[in-house]
C-alpha positions as CSV (number, residue, x, y, z in Angstrom):
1,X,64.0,209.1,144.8
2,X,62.7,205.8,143.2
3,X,62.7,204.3,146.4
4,X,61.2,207.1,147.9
5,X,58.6,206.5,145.7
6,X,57.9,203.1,145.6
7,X,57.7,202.8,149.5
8,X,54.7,205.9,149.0
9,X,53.2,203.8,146.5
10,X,53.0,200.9,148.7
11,X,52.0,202.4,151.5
12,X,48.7,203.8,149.3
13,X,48.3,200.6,147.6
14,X,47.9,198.8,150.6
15,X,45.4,201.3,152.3
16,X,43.7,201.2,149.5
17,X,43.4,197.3,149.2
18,X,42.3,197.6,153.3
19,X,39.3,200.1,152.2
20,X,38.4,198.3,149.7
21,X,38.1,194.9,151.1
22,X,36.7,196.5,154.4
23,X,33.7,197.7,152.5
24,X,32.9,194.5,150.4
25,X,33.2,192.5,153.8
26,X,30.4,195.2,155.6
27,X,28.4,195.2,152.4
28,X,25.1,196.4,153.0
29,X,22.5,194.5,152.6
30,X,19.2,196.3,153.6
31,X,18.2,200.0,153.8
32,X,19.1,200.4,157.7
33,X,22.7,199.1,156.8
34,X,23.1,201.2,154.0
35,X,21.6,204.6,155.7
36,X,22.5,204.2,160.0
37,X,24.8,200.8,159.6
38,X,21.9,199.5,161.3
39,X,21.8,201.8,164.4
40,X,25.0,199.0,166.2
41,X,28.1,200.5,166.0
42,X,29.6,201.0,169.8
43,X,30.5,204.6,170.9
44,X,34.4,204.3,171.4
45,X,34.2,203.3,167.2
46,X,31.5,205.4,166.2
47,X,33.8,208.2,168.1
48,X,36.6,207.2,165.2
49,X,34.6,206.6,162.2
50,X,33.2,210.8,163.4
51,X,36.8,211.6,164.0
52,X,37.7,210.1,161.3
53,X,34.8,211.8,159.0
54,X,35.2,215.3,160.7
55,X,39.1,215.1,160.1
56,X,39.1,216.0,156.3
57,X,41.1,217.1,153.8
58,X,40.5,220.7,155.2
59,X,41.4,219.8,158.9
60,X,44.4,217.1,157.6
61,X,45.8,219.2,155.0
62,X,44.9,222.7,155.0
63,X,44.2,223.3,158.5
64,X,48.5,223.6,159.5
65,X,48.3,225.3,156.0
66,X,45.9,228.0,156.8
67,X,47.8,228.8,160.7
68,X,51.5,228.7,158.8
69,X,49.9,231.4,156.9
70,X,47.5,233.6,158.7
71,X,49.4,233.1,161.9
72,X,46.9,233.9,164.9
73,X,44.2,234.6,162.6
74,X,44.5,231.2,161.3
75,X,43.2,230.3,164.8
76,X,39.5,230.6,164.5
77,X,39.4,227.5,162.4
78,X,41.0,225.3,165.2
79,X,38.3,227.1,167.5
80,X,35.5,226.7,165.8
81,X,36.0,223.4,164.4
82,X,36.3,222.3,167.9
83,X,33.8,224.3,169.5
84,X,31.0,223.0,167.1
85,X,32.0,219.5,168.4
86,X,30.8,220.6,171.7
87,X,27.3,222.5,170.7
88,X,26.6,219.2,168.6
89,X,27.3,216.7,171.8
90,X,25.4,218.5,174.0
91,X,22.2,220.5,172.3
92,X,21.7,218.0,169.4
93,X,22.8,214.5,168.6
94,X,21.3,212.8,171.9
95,X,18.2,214.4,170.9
96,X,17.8,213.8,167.4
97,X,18.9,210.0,167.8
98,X,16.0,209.5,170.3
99,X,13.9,211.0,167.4
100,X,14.8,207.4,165.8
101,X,14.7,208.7,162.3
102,X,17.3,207.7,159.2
103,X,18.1,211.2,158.3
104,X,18.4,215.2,158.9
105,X,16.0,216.4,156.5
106,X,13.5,213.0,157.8
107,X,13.6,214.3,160.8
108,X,12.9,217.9,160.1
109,X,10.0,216.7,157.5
110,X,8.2,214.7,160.4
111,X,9.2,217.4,163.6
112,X,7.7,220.1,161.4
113,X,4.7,217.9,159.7
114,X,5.9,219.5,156.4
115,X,6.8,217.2,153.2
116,X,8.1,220.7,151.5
117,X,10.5,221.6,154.7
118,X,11.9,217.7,154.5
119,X,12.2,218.8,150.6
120,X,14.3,222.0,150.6
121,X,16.5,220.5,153.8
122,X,16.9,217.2,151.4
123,X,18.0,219.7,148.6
124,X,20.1,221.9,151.2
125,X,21.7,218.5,152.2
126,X,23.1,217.9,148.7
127,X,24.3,221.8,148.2
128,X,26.1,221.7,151.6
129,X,27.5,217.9,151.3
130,X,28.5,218.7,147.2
131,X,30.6,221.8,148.0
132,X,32.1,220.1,150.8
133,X,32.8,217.3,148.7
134,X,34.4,219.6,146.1
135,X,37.0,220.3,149.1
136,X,37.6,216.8,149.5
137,X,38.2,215.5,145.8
138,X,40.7,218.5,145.7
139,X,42.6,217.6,148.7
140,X,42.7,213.8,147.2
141,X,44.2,215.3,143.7
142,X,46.9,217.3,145.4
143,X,48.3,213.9,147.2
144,X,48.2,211.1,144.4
145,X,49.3,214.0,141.9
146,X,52.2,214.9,144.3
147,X,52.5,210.7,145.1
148,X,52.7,209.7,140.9
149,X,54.0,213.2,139.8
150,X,51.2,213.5,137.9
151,X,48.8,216.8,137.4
152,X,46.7,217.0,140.2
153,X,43.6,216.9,137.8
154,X,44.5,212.7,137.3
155,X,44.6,212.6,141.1
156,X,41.2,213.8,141.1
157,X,40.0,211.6,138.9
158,X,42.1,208.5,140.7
159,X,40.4,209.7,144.1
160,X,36.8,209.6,142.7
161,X,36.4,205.9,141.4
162,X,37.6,205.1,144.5
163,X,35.1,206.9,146.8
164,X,32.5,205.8,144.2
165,X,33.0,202.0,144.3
166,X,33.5,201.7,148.2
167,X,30.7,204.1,149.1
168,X,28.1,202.7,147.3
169,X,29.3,199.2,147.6
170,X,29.6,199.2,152.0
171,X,26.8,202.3,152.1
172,X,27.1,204.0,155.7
173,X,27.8,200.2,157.4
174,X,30.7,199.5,155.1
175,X,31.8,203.8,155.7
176,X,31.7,203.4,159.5
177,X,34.3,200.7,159.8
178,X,36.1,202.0,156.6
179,X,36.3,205.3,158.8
180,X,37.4,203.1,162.1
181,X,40.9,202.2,159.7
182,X,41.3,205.6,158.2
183,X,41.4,207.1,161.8
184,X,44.2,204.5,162.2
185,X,46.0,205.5,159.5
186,X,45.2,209.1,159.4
187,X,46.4,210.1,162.9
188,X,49.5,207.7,163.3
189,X,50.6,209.4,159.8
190,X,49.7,212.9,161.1
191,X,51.7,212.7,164.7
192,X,55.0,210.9,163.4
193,X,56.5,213.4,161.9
194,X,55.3,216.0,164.2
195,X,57.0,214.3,166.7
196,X,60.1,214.2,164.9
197,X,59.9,217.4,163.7
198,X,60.2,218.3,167.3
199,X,62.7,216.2,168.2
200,X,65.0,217.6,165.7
201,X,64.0,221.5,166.5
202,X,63.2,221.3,170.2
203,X,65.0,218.1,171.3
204,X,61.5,216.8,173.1
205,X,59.5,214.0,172.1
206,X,56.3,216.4,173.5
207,X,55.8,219.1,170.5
208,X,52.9,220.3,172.2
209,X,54.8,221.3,175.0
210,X,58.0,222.7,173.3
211,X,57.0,224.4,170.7
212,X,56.3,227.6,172.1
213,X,60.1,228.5,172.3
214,X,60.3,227.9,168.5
215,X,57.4,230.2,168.3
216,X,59.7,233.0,170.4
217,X,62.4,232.3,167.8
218,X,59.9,233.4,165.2
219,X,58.7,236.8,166.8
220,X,62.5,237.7,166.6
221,X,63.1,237.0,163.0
222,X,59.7,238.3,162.1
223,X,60.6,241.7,163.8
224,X,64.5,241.3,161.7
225,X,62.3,240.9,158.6
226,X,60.0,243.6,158.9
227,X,56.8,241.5,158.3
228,X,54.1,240.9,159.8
229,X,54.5,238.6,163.3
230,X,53.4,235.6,163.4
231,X,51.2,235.7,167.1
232,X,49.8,239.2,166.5
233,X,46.3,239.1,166.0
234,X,44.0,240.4,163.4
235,X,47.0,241.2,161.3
236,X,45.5,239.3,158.1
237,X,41.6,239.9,158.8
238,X,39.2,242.3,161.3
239,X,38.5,241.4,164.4
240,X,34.8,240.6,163.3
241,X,35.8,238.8,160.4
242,X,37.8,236.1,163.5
243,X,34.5,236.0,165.0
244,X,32.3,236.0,162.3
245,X,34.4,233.0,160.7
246,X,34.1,231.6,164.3
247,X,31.0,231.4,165.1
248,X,30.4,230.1,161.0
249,X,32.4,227.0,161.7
250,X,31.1,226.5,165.2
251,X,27.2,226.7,164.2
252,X,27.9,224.4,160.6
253,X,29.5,222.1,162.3
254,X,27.1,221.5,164.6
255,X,24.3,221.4,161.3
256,X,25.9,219.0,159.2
257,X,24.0,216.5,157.8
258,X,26.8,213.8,157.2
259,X,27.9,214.2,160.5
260,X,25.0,214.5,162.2
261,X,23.7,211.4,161.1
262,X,26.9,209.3,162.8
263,X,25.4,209.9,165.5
264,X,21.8,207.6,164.3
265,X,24.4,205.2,164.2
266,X,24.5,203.8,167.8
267,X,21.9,202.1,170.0
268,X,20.5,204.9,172.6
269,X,20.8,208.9,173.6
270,X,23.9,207.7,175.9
271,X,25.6,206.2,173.4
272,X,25.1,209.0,171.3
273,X,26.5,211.5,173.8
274,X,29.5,208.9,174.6
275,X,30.7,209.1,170.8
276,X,30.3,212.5,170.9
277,X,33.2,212.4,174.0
278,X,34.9,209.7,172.2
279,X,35.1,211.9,169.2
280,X,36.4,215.3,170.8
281,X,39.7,212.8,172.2
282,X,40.2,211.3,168.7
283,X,39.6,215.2,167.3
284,X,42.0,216.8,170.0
285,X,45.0,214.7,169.1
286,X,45.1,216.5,165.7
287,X,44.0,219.7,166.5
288,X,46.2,220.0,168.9
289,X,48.8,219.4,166.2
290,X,48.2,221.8,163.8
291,X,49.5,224.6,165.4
292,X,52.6,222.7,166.3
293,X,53.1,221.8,162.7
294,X,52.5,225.4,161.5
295,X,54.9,226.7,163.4
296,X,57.6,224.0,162.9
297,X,57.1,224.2,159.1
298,X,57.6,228.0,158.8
299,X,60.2,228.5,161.2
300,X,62.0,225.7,159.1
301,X,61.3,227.5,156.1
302,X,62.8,231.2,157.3
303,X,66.2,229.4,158.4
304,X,66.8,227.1,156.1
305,X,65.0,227.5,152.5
306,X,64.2,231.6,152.6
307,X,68.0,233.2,152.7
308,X,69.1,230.7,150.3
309,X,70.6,230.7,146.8
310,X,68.2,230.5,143.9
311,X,69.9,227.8,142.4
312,X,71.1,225.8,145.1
313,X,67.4,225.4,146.8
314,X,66.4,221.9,148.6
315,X,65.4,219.3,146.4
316,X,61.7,218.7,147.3
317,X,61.1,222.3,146.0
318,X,61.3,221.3,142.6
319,X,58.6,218.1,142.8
320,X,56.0,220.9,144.7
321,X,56.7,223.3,142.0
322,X,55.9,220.9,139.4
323,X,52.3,220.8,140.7
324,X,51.7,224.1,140.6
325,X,51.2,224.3,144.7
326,X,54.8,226.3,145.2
327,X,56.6,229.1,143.5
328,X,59.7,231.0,144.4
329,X,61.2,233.8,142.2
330,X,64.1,236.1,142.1
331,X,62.3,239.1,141.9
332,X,64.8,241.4,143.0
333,X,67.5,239.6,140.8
334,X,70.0,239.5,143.8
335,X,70.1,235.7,143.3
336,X,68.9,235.0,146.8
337,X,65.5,233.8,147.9
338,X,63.6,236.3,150.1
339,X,61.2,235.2,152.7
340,X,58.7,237.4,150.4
341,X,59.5,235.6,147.4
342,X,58.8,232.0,148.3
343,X,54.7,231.9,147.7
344,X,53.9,228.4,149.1
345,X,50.2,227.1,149.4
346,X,47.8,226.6,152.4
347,X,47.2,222.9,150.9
348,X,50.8,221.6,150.9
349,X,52.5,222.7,154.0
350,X,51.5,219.3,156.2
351,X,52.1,217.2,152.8
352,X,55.3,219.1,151.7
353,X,56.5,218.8,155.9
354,X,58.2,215.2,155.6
355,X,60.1,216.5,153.2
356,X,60.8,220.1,154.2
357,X,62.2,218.5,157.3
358,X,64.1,215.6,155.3
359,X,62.0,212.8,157.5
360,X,63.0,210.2,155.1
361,X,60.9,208.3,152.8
362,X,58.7,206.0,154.9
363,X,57.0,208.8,156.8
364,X,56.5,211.0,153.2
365,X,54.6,207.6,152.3
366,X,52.8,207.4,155.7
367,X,52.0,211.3,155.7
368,X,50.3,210.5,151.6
369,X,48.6,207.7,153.3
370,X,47.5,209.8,155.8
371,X,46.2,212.5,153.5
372,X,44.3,210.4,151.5
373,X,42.6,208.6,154.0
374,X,41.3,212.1,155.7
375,X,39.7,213.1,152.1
376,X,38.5,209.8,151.4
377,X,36.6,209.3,155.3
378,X,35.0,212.6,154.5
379,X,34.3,212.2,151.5
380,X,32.6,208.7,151.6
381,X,30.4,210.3,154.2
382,X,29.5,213.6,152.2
383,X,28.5,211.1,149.6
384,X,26.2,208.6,151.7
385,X,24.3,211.7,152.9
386,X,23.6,212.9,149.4
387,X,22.2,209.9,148.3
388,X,20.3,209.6,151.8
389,X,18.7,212.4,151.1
390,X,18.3,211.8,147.4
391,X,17.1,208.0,147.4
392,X,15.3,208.2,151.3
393,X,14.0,212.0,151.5
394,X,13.2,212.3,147.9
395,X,12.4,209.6,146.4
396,X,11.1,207.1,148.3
397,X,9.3,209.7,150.7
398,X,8.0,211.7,148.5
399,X,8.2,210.0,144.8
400,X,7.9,206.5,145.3
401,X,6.7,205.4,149.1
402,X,5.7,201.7,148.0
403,X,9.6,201.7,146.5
404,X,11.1,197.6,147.4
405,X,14.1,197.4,149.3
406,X,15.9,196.3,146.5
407,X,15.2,199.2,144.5
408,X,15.9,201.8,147.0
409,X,19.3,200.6,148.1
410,X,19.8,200.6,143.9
411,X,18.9,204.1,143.8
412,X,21.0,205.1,146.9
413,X,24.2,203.5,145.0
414,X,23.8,205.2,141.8
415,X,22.9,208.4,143.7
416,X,26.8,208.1,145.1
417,X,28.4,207.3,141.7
418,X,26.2,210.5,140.2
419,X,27.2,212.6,142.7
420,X,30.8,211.7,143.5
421,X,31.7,211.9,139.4
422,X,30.2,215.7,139.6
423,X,31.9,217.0,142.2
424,X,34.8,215.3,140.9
425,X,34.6,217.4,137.5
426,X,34.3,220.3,139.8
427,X,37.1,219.8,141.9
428,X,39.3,219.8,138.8
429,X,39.3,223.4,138.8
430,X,38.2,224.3,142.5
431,X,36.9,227.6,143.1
432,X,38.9,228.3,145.7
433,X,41.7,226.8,148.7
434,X,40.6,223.5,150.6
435,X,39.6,225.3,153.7
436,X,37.9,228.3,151.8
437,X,36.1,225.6,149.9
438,X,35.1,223.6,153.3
439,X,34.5,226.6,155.2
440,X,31.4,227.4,152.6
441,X,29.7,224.8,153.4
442,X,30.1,225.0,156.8
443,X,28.6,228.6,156.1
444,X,25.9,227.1,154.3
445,X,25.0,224.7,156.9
446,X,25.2,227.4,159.3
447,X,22.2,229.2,157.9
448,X,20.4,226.5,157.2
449,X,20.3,223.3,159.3
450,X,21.8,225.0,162.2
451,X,18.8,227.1,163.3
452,X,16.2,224.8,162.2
453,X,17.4,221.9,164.5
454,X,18.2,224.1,167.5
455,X,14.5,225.7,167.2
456,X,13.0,223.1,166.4
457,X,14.5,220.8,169.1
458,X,14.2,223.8,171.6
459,X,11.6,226.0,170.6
460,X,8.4,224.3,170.3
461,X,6.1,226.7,169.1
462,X,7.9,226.7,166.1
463,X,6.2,225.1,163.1
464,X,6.1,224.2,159.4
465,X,5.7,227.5,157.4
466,X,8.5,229.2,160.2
467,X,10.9,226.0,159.4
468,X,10.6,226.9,156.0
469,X,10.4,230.7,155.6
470,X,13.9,230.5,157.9
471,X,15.5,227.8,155.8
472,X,15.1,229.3,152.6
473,X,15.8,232.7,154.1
474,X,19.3,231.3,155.4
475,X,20.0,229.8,152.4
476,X,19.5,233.0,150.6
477,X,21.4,235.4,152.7
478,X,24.3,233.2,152.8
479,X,24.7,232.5,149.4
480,X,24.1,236.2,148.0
481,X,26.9,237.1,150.8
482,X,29.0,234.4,149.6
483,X,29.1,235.2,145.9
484,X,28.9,239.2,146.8
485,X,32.3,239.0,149.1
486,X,34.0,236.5,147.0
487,X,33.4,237.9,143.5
488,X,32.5,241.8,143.9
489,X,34.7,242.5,147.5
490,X,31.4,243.3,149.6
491,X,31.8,243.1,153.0
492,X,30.3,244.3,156.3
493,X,32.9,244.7,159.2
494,X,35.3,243.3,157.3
495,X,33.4,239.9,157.4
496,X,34.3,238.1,154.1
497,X,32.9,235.1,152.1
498,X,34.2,232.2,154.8
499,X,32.5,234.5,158.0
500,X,28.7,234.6,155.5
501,X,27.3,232.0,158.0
502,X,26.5,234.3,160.9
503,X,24.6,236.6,158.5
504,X,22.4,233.4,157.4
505,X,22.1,232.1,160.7
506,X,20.9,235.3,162.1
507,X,18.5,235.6,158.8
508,X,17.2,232.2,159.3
509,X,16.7,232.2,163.1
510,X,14.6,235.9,162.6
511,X,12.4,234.5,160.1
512,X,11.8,231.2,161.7
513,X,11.0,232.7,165.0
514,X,8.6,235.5,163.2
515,X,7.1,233.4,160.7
516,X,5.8,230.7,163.5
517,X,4.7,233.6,165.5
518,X,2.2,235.0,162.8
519,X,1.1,231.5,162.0
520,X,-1.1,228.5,163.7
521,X,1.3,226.8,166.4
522,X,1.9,222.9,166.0
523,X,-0.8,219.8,167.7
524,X,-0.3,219.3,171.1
525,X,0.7,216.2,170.0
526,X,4.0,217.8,168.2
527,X,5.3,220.4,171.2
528,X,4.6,217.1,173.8
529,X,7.1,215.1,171.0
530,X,9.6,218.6,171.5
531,X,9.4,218.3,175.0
532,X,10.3,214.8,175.2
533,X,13.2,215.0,173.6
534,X,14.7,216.7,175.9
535,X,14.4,213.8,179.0
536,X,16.4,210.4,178.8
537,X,15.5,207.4,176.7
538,X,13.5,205.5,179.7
539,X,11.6,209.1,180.8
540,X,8.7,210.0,178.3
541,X,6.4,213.2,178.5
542,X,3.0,213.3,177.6
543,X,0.0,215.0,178.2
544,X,2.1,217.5,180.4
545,X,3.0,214.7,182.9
546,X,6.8,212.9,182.9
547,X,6.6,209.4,182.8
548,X,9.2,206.6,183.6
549,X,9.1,204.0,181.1
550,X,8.7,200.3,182.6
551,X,11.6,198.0,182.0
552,X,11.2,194.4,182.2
């Protein structure tokens, strides 16, 4: 075990030390280094650092959690997730990074001509990125309290100076090629012992090709056990509730603001839309994991931990019960474990699977390495575009304009440390599961950014007071639905607190398209900047005539 242990602690140590030094070597030095890493990072990297940034704590650790548990239910998140990806790529990100601004709520301030709708998307920015955050800080707790055997409280706390000093030290130059490592580490420590896991159940070096016969196995002793089977759908939630979740994760994801803005990080529209392919391969190779690792990890635990003697249990149980994240009791008094009886959470099945399937201690170090960077990439990110829109949307565009850039990239750094110690109290006692947490905010987003970027890229007849009336309208909806499912048990179709976003969405879009309709319609000059948009970098419209840029 001491071994065990030392070999994690090195592996984290080390990591750590590569973050670190990463981000003091890109330190950033002016305001276009600190907010788009000054607009040079090349596609196949930028598609890493996004990877890297997308694949949270959520996706690394809860994700397999969430599919072990909710079986085909569990699905909607690997869906949606993914799905977003491609609405982003396609109907956003080229577009908004010809727009050439720093920031989401910039570029909705100057599209709209409204300093109030750059306001409420700057203070939507640090709802949605603070209770994704939450998420993160959580995730970081459960791995260096499980990795020191400590309270996952003192993980927290151990996970948020670090995000504090190398955030605000590299700002989003020193993130990006922080995120380039944690890719590295994140997906190497993710497919090992997915790969061996496979090789010890299936005998193929290709889980994604043999795991379906495990999966049969399952049906069978799901049928034996009387419970629920695993590949049935809608057993845990409605059908509308898989859709309604869907649809949430697919529309947030693509109105993000901190992962939106990876995509101001490259040079032109094509290099935009080549990290948004880049990123979808980096994506895919996890994604496609999680099921396999669901399915591996349960079926491991109904042959060999379920069925066996209370006291003789494996010897990792008692380390995951320490931290609260496992129980098992006799409740029967029989003096066997029942498959019923062993209540294991969403947020440890990928970080408890090393052990589970005795992978030795090198990969249950790689796999904590792993985890931690996933919630520190997506973290670091969460936190660069709250102060973006705290230090660039707020204050200097609206408080202080004549602002040096000394003192703005001052404010931006405290802005992180603020930010990141609050959600780090938060996350101490987290409100909910990692992907409930995450998928909140996706929710959030959803109503929010989502339809005011799609309209207003889109739709040009839509204007200030519509931007605004549909922002605040989203907000609203989504929220009260949040806080009504979650804490009173409303619902509508069986659509809970993680599906709210299609109710804000739908909200916001309404009121948008209404409101704009029963007021003044933007210049000329602000529909012929919508409809450019929509051509390449070298083709300009104007005037209602297309025009092909000169190049010397």
């Amino acid at each position: 075990m001491d071994g065990q242990f030392l070999i994690s602690l090195a592996l984290i140590i080390a990591t750590f030390a590569l973050y670190i030094g990463i981000a003091q070597f890109n330190k950033a030095r002016q305001t276009s280094d600190f907010y788009v890493a000054g607009r040079g990072v090349p596609p196949i990297y930028n598609g890493m650092a996004i990877g890297a940034d997308w694949m949270s704590a959520a996706s690394f650790i809860g994700m397999a959690g969430t599919v072990m548990v909710l079986g085909y239910d569990g699905l909607a998140y690997i869906m949606g997730w993914t799905g977003g990806y491609l609405l982003l790529t396609f109907l956003l990100a080229p577009q908004l990074r010809k727009y050439g601004r720093y920031t989401v709520p910039e570029f909705i301030g100057d599209r709209y001509r409204s300093n109030t709708a750059r306001i409420i998307a700057a203070i939507a920015t640090i709802i949605i990125s603070f209770t994704y955050s939450v998420g993160q800080l959580s995730g970081s707790g459960i791995v260096i309290g499980r990795l020191l055997e400590v309270n996952t409280s003192i993980g927290t706390l151990i996970g948020v100076v670090l995000i504090a000093y190398y955030s605000a030290m590299g700002g989003m130059k020193g993130i990006t090629w922080t995120q380039v490592a944690q890719y590295l580490v994140l997906i190497v420590a993710y497919l090992i012992p997915v790969i061996f896991m496979s090789l010890q159940l299936t005998q193929s070096p290709a889980p994604w090709l043999s795991y379906g016969s495990v999966i049969e196995e399952m049906r069978q002793l799901d049928q034996q056990l009387g419970i629920s089977e695993y590949v049935v759908p809608f057993t845990e939630a409605t059908k509308w509730q898989f859709l309604a979740l869907m649809f949430t994760l697919m529309a947030g994801t693509a109105g993000l603001p901190h992962v939106i803005v990876r995509f101001f990080t490259v040079a032109t529209m094509k290099a935009a839309r080549w990290s948004g392919a880049w990123a979808l391969l980096f994506i895919g190779l996890l994604y496609l994991s999680a099921p396999v690792y669901a399915a591996f990890s349960r079926f491991i635990l109904m042959t060999e931990v379920a069925g066996s003697s209370i006291n003789s249990l494996p010897a990792w149980t008692t380390a995951w019960i320490d931290t609260g994240q496992l129980s098992v009791a006799d409740t029967n008094g029989d003096g066997i474990l029942q498959w019923s009886e062993l209540v294991i959470s969403n947020d440890i099945v990928v970080m408890a699977t090393p052990e589970i399937a005795n992978l030795g201690g090198f990969v249950i170090g790689l796999m904590a390495a792993g985890a931690m960077a996933a919630a520190l990439s997506t973290a670091g990110g969460l936190m660069i575009a709250i102060s973006a829109a705290l230090s660039h949307d707020i204050y200097y565009r609206s408080i202080n304009p004549q602002a040096s850039e000394r003192k703005r990239l001052l404010v931006g750094r405290w802005s992180i440390v603020l930010a990141t110690v609050a959600a780090g109290l938060l996350a101490l006692n987290p409100p909910g599961a990692i992907t409930q947490i995450v998928a909140w905010a996706f929710a959030l987003a959803s109503g929010s950014f989502f339809p005011a970027l799609v309209l207003g890229v889109w739709w040009k007849r839509s204007n200030g007071p519509g931007v605004i009336a549909g922002m605040i309208t989203g907000l609203t909806v989504t929220l009260t639905y949040i806080f009504a499912s979650k804490f009173f048990g409303f619902t509508i179709l069986g659509i809970i607190d993680t599906g709210a976003g299609i109710f804000g969405a739908s909200s916001a879009i309404l009121a948008n398209v209404i409101v704009s309709l029963m007021t003044e319609p933007p210049s000329k000059e602000v529909q012929d900047e919508v409809t450019d948009l929509r051509y390449p970098e070298q083709v300009h419209y104007k005037n209602g005539e297309v025009w092909l840029k000169k190049t010397n």
